[in-house]
N, CA, C and O atoms as a CHARMM CRD file, in Angstrom:
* protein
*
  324
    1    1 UNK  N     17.18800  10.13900  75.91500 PROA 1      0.00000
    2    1 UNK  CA    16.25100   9.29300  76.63500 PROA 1      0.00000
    3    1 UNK  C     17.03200   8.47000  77.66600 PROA 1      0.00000
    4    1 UNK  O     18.22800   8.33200  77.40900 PROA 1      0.00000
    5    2 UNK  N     16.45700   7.75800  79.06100 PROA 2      0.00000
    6    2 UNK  CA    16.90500   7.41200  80.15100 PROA 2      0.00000
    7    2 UNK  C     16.86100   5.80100  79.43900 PROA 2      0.00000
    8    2 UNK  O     15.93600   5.28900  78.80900 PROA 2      0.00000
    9    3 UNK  N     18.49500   5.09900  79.86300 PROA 3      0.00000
   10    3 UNK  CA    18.31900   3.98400  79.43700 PROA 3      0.00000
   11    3 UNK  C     17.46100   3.04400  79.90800 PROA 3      0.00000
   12    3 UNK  O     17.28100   2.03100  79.23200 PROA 3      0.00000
   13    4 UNK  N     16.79800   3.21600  81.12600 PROA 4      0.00000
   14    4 UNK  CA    15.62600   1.98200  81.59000 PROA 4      0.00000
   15    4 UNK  C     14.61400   2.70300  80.71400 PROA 4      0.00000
   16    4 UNK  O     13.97400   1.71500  80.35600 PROA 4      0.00000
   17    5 UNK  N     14.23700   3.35400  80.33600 PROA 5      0.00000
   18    5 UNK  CA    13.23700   3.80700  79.91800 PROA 5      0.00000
   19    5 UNK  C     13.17200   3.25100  78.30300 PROA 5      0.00000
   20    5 UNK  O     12.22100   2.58900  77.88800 PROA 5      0.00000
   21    6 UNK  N     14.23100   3.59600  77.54600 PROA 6      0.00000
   22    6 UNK  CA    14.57600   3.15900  75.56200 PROA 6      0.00000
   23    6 UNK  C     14.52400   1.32100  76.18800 PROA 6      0.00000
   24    6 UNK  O     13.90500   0.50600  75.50400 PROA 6      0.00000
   25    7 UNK  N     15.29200   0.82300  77.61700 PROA 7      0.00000
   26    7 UNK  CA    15.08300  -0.83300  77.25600 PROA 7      0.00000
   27    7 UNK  C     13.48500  -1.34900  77.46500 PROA 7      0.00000
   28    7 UNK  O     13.23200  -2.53800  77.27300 PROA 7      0.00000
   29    8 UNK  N     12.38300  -0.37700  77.87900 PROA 8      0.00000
   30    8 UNK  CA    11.46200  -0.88500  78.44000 PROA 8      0.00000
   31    8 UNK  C     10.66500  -0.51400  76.35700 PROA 8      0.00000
   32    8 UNK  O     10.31800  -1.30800  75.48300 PROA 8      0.00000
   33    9 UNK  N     10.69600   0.81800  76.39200 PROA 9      0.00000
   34    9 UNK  CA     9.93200   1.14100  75.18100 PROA 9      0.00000
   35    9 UNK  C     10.64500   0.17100  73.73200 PROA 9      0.00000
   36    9 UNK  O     10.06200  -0.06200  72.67300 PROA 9      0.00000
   37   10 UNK  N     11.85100  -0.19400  74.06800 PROA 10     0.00000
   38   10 UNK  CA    12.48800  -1.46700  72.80100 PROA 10     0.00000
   39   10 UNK  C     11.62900  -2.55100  73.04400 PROA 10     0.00000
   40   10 UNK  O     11.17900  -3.30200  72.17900 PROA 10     0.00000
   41   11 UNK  N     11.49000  -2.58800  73.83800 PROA 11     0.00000
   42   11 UNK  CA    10.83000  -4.83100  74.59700 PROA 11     0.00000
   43   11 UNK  C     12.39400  -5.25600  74.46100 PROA 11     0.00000
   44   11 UNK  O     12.64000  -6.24200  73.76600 PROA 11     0.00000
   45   12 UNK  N     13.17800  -4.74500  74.92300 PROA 12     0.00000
   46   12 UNK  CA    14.28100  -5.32800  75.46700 PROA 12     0.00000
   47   12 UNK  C     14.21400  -5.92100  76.41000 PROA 12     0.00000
   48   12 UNK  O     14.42400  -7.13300  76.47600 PROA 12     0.00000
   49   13 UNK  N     13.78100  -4.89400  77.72900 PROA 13     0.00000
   50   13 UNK  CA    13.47400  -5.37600  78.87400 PROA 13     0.00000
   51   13 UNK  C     11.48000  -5.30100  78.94600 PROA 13     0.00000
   52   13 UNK  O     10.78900  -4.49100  78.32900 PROA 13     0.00000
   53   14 UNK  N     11.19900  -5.92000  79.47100 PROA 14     0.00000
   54   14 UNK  CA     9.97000  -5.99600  79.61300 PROA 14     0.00000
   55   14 UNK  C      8.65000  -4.80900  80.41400 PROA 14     0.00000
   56   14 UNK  O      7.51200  -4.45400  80.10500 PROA 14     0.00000
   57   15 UNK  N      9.91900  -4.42500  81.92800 PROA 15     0.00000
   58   15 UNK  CA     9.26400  -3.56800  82.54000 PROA 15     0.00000
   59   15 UNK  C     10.34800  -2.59400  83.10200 PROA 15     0.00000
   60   15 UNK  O     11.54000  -2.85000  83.26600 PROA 15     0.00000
   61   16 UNK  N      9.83700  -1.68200  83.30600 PROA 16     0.00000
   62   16 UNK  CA    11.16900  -0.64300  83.70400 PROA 16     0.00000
   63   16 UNK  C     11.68600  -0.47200  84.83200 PROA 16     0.00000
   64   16 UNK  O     12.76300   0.12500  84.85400 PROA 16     0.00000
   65   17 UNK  N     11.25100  -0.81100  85.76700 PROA 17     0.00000
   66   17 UNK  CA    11.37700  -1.26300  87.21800 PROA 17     0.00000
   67   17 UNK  C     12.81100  -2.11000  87.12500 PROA 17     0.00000
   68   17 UNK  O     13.90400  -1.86700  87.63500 PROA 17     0.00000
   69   18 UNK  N     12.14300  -3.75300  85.83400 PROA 18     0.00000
   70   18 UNK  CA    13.36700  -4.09200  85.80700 PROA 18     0.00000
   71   18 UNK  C     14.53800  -4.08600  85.39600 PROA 18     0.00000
   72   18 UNK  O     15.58700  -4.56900  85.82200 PROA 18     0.00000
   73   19 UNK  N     14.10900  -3.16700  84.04700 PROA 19     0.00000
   74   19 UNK  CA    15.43800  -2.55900  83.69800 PROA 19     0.00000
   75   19 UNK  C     15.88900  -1.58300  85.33900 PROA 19     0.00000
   76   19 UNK  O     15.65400  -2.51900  86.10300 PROA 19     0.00000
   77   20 UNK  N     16.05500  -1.15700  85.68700 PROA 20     0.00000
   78   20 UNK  CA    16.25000  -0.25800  86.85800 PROA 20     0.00000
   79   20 UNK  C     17.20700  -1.19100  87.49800 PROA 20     0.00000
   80   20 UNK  O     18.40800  -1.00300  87.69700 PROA 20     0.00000
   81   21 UNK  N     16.32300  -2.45900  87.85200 PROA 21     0.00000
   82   21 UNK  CA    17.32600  -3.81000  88.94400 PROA 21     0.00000
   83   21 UNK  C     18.34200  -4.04400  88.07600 PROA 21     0.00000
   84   21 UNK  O     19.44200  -4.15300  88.61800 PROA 21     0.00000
   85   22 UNK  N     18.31000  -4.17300  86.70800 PROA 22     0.00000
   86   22 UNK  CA    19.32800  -5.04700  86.05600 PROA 22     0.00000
   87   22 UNK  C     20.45200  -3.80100  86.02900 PROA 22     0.00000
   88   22 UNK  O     21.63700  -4.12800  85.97000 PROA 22     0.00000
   89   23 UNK  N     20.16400  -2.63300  86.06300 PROA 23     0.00000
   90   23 UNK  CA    21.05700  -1.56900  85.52700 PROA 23     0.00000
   91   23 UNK  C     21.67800  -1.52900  87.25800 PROA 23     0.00000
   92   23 UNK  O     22.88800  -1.65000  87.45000 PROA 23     0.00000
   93   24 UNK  N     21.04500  -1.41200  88.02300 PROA 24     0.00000
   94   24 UNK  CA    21.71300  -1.68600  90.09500 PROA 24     0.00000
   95   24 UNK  C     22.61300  -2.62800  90.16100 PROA 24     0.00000
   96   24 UNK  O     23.66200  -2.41600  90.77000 PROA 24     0.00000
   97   25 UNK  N     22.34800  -3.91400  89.50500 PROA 25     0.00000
   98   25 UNK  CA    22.81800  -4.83400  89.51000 PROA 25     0.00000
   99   25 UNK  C     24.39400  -5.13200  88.42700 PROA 25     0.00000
  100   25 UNK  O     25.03600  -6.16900  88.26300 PROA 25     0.00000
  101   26 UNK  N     24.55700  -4.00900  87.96600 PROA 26     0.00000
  102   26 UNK  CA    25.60800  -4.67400  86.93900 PROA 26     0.00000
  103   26 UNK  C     25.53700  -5.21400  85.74500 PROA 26     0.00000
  104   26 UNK  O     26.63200  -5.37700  85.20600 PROA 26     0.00000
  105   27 UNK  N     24.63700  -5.53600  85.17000 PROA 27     0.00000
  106   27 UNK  CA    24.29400  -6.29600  84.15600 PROA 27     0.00000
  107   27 UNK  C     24.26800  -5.39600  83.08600 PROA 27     0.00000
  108   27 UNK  O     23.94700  -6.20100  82.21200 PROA 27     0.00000
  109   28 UNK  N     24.35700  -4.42600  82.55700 PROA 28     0.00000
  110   28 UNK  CA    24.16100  -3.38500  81.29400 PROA 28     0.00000
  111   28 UNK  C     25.54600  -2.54800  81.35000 PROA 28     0.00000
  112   28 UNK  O     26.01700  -2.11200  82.40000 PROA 28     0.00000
  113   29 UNK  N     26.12700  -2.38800  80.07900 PROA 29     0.00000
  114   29 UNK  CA    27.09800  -1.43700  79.58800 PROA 29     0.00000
  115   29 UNK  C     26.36900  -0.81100  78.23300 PROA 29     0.00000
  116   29 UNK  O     25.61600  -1.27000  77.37400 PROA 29     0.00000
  117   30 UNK  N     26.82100   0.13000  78.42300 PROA 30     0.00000
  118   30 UNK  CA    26.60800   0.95400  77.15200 PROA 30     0.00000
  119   30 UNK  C     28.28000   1.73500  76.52200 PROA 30     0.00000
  120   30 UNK  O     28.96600   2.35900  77.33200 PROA 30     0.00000
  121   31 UNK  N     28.67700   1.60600  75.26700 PROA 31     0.00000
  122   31 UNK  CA    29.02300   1.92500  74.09500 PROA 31     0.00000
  123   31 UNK  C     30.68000   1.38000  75.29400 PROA 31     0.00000
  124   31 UNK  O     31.69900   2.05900  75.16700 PROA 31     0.00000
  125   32 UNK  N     30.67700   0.47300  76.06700 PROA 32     0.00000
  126   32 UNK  CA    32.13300  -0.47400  76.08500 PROA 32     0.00000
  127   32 UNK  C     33.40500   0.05500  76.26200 PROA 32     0.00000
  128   32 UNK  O     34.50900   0.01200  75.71900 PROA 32     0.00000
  129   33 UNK  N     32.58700   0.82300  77.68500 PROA 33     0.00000
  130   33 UNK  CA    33.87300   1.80700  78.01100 PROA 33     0.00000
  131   33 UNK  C     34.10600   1.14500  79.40800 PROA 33     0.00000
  132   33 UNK  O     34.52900   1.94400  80.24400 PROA 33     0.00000
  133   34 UNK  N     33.90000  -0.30600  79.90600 PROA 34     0.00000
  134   34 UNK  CA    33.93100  -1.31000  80.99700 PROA 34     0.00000
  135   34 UNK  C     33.27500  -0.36900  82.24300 PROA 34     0.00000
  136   34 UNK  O     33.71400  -0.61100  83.36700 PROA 34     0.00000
  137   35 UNK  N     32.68900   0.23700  82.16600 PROA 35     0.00000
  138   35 UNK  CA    32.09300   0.22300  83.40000 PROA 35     0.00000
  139   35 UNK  C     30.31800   0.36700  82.87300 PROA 35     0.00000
  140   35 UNK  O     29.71400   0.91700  81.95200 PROA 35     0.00000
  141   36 UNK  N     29.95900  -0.51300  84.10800 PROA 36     0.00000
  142   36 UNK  CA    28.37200  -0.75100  84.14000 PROA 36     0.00000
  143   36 UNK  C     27.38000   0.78200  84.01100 PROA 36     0.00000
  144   36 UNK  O     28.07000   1.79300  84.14200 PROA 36     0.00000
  145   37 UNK  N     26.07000   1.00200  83.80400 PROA 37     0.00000
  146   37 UNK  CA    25.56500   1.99800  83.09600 PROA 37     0.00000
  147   37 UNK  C     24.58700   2.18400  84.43100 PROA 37     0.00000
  148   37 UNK  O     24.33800   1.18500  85.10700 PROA 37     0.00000
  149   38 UNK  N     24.13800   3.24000  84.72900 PROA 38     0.00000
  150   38 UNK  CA    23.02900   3.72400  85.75600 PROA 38     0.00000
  151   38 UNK  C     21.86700   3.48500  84.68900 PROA 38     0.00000
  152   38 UNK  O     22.08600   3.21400  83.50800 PROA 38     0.00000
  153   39 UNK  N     20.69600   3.61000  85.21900 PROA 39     0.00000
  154   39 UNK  CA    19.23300   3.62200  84.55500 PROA 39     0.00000
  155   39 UNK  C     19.31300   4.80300  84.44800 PROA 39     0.00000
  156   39 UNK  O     18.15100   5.16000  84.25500 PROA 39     0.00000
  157   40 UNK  N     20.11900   5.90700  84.44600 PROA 40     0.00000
  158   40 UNK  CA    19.65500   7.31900  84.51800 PROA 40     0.00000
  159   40 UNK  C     21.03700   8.07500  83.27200 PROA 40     0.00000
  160   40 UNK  O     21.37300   9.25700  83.20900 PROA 40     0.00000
  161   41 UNK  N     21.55100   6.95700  82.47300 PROA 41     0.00000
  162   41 UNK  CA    22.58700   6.95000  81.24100 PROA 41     0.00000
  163   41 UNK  C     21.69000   7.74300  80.00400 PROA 41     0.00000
  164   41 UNK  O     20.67700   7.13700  79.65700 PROA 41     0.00000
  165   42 UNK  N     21.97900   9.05800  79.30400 PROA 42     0.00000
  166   42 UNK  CA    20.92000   9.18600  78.69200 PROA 42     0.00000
  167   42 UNK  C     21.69100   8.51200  77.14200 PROA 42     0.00000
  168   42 UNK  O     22.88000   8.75100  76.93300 PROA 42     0.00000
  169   43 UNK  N     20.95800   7.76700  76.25000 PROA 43     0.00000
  170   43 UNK  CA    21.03500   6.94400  75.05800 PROA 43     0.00000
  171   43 UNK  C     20.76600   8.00200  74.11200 PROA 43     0.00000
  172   43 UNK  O     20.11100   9.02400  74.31900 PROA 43     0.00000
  173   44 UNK  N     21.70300   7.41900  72.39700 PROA 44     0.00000
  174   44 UNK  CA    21.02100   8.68800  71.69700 PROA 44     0.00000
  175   44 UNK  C     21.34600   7.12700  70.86400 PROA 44     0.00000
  176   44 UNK  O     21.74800   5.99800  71.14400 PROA 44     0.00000
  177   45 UNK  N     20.82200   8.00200  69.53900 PROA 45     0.00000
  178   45 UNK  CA    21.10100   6.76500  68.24400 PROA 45     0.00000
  179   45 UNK  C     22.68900   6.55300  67.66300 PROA 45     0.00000
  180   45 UNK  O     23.20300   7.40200  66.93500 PROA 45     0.00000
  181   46 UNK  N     23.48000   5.16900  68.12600 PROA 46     0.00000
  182   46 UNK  CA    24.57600   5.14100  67.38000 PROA 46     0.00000
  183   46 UNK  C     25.13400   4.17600  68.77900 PROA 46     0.00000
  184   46 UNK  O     25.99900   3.30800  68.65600 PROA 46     0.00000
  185   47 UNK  N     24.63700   4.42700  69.75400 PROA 47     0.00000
  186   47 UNK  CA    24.95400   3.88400  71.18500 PROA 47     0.00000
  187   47 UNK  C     25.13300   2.40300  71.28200 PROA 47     0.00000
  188   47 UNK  O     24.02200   1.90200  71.11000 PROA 47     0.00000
  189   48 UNK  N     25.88200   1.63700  71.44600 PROA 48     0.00000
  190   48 UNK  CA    25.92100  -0.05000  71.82900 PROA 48     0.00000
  191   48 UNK  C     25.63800  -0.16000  73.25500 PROA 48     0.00000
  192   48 UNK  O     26.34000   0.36600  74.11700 PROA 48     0.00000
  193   49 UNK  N     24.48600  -0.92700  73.50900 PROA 49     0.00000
  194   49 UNK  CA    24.15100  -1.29300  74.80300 PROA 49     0.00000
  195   49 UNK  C     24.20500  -3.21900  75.02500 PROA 49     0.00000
  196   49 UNK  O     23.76200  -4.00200  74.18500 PROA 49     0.00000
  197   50 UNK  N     24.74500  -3.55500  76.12600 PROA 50     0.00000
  198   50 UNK  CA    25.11600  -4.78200  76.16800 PROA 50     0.00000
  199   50 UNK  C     24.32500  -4.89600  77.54200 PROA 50     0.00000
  200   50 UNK  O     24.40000  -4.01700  78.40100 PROA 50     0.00000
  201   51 UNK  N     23.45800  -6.20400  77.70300 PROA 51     0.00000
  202   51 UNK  CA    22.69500  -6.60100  78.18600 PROA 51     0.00000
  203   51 UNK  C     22.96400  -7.89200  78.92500 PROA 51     0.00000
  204   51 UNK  O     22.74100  -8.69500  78.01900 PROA 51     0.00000
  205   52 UNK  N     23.34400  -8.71600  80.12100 PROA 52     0.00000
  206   52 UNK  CA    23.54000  -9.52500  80.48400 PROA 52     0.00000
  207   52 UNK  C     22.58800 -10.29300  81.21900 PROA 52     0.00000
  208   52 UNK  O     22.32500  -9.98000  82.38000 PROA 52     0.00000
  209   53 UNK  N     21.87900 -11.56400  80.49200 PROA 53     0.00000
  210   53 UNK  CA    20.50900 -12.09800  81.20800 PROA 53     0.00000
  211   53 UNK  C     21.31600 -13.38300  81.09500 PROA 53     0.00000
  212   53 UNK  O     21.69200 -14.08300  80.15400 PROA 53     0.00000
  213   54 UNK  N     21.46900 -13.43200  82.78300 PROA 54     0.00000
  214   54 UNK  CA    22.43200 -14.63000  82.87700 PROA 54     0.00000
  215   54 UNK  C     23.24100 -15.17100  82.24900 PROA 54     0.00000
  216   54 UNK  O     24.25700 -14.48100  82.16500 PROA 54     0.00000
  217   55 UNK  N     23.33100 -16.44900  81.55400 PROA 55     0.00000
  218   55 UNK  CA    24.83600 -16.72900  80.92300 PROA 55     0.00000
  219   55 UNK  C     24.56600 -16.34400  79.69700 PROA 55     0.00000
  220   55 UNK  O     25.31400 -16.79500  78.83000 PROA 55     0.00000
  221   56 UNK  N     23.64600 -15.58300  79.33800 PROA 56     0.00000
  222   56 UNK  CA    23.83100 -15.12600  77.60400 PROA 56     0.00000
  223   56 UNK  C     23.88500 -13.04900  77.83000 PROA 56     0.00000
  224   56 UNK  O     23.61100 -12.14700  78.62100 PROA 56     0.00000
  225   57 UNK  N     24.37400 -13.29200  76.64900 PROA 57     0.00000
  226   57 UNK  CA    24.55000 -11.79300  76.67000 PROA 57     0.00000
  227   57 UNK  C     24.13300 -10.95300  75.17200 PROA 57     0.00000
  228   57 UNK  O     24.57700 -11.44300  74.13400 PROA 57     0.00000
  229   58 UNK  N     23.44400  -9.93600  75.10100 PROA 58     0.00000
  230   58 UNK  CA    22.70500  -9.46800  74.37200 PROA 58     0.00000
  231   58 UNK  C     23.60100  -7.92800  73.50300 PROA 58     0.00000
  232   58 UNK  O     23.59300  -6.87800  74.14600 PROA 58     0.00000
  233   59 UNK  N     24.08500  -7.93600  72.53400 PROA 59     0.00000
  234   59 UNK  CA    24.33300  -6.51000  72.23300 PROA 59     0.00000
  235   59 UNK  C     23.61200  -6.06300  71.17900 PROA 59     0.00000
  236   59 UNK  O     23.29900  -6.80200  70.24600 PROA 59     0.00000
  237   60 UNK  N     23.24200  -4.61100  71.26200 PROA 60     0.00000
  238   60 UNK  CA    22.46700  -4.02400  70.41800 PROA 60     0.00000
  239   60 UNK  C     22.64200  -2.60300  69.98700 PROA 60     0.00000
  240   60 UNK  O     23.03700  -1.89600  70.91400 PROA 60     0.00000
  241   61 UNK  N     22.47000  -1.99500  68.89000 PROA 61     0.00000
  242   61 UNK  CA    23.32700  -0.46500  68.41800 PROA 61     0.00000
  243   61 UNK  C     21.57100  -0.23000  69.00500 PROA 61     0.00000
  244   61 UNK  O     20.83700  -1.17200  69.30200 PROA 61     0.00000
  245   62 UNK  N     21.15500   1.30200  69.07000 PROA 62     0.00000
  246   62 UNK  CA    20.45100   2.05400  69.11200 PROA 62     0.00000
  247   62 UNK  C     20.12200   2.74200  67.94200 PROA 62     0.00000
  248   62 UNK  O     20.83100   3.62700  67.46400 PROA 62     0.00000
  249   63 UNK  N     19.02600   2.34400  67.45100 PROA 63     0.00000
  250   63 UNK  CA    18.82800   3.39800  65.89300 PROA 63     0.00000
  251   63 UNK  C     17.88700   4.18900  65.82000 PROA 63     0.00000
  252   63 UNK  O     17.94300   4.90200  64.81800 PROA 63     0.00000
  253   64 UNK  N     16.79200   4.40800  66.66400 PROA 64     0.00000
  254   64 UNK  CA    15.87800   5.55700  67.25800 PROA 64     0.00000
  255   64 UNK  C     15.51000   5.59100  68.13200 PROA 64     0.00000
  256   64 UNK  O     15.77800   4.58500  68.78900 PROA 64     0.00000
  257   65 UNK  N     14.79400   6.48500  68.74300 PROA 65     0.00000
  258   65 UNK  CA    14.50900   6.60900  69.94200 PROA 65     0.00000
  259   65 UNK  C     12.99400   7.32400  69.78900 PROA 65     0.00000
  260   65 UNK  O     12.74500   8.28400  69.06000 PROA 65     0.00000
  261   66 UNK  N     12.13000   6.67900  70.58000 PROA 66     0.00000
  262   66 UNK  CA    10.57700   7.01600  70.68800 PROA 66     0.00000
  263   66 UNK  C      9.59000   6.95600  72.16300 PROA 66     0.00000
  264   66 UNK  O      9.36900   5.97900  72.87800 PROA 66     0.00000
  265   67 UNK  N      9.25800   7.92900  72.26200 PROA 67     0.00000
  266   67 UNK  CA     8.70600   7.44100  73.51600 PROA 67     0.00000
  267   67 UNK  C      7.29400   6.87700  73.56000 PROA 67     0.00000
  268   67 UNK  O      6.59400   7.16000  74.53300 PROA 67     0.00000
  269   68 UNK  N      6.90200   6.24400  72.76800 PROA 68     0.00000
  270   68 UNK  CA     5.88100   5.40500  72.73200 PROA 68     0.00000
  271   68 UNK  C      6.18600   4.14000  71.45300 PROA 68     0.00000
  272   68 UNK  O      6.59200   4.53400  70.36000 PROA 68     0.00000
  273   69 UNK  N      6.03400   3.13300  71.61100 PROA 69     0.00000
  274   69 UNK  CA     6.03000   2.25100  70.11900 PROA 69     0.00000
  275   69 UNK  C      4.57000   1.47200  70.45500 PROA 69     0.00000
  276   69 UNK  O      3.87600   1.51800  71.47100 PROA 69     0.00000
  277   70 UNK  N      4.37000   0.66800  69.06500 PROA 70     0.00000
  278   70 UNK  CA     3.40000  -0.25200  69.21400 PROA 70     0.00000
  279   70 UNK  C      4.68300  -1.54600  69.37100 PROA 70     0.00000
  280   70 UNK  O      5.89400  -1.32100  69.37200 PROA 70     0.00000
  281   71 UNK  N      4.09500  -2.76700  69.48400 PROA 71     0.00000
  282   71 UNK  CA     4.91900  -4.01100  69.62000 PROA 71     0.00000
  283   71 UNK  C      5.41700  -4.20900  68.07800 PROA 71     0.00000
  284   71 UNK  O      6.62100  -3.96500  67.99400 PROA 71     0.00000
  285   72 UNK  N      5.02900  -4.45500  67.26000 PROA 72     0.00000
  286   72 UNK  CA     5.47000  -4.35800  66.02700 PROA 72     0.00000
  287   72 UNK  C      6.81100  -3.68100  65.52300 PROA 72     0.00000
  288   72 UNK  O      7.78600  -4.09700  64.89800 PROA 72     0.00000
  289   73 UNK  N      6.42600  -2.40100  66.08600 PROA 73     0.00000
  290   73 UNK  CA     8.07900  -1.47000  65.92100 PROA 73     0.00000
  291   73 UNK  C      9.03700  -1.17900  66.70400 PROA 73     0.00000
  292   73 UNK  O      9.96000  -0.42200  66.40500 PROA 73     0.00000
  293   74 UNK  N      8.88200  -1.83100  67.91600 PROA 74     0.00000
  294   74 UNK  CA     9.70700  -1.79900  68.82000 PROA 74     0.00000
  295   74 UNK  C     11.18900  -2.17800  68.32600 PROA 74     0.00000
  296   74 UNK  O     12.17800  -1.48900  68.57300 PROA 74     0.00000
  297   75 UNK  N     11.19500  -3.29900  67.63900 PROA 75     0.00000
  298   75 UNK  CA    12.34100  -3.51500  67.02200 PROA 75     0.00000
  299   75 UNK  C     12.94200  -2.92800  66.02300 PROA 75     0.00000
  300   75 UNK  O     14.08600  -3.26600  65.71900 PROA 75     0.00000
  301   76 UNK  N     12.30800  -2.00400  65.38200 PROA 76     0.00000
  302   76 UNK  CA    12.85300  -1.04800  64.70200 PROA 76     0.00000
  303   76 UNK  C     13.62100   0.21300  65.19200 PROA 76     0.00000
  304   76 UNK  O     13.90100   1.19600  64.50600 PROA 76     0.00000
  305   77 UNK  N     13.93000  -0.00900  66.59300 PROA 77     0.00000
  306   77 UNK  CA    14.39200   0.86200  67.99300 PROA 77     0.00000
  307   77 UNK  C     15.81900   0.69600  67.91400 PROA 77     0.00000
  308   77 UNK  O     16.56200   1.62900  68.21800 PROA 77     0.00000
  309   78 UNK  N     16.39200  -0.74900  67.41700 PROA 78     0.00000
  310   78 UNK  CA    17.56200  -1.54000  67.43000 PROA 78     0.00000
  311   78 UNK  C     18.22600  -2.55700  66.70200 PROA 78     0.00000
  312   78 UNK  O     17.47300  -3.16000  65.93700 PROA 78     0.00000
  313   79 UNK  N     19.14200  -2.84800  66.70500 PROA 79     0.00000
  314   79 UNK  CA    19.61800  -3.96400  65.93300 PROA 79     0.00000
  315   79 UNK  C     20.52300  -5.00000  66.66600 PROA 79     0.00000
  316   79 UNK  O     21.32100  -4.48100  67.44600 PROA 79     0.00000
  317   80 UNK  N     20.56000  -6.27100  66.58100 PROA 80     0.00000
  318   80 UNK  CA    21.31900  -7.09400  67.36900 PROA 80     0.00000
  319   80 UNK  C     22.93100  -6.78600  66.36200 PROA 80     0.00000
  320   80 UNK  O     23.03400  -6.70000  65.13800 PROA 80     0.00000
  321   81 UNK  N     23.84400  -6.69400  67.24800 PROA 81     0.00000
  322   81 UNK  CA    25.24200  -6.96300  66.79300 PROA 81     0.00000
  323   81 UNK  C     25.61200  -8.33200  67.00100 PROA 81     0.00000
  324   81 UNK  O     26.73400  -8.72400  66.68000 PROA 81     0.00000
C-alpha cells in the first residue's frame, strides 16, 4: 500500500492530499534509513514510519494494512513506539 494512502486510512494523517504535502515536504521517514519517504513508498506490516508535525514527532510500527477502516479500527493499523 502507498504511504499517503495507509497515513490517511490509519487517521494518522487526516486527508491524503496532506499526507502527499507532508511526504514533499520532508516530514516522514519510514523504517530510519535517514532519508525522507515519497507518498508513493509502498508500506507492508513491520515498517516504522516517523511523522514530523512540527516540534513533536510521531513514530509508529505498521501492523496491518486495509484499504478501508471504520474510525474505531483505524488504530488497530498501528502502534505508537
Amino acid at each position: 500500500m502507498r504511504l499517503d494512502k495507509f497515513l490517511k486510512v490509519s487517521r494518522l494523517i487526516k486527508r491524503r492530499t496532506v499526507a502527499n504535502e507532508a511526504c514533499d515536504a520532508g516530514r516522514v521517514l519510514v523504517n530510519d534509513n535517514g532519508k525522507t519517504a515519497k507518498a508513493s513508498v509502498k508500506v507492508k506490516p513491520g515498517d516504522v514510519i516517523e511523522i514530523q508535525f512540527g516540534t513533536r514527532t510521531v513514530k509508529v510500527e505498521v501492523l496491518d494494512l486495509q484499504e478501508t477502516t471504520k474510525k474505531e479500527e483505524a488504530k488497530e493499523l498501528f502502534r505508537y513506539i
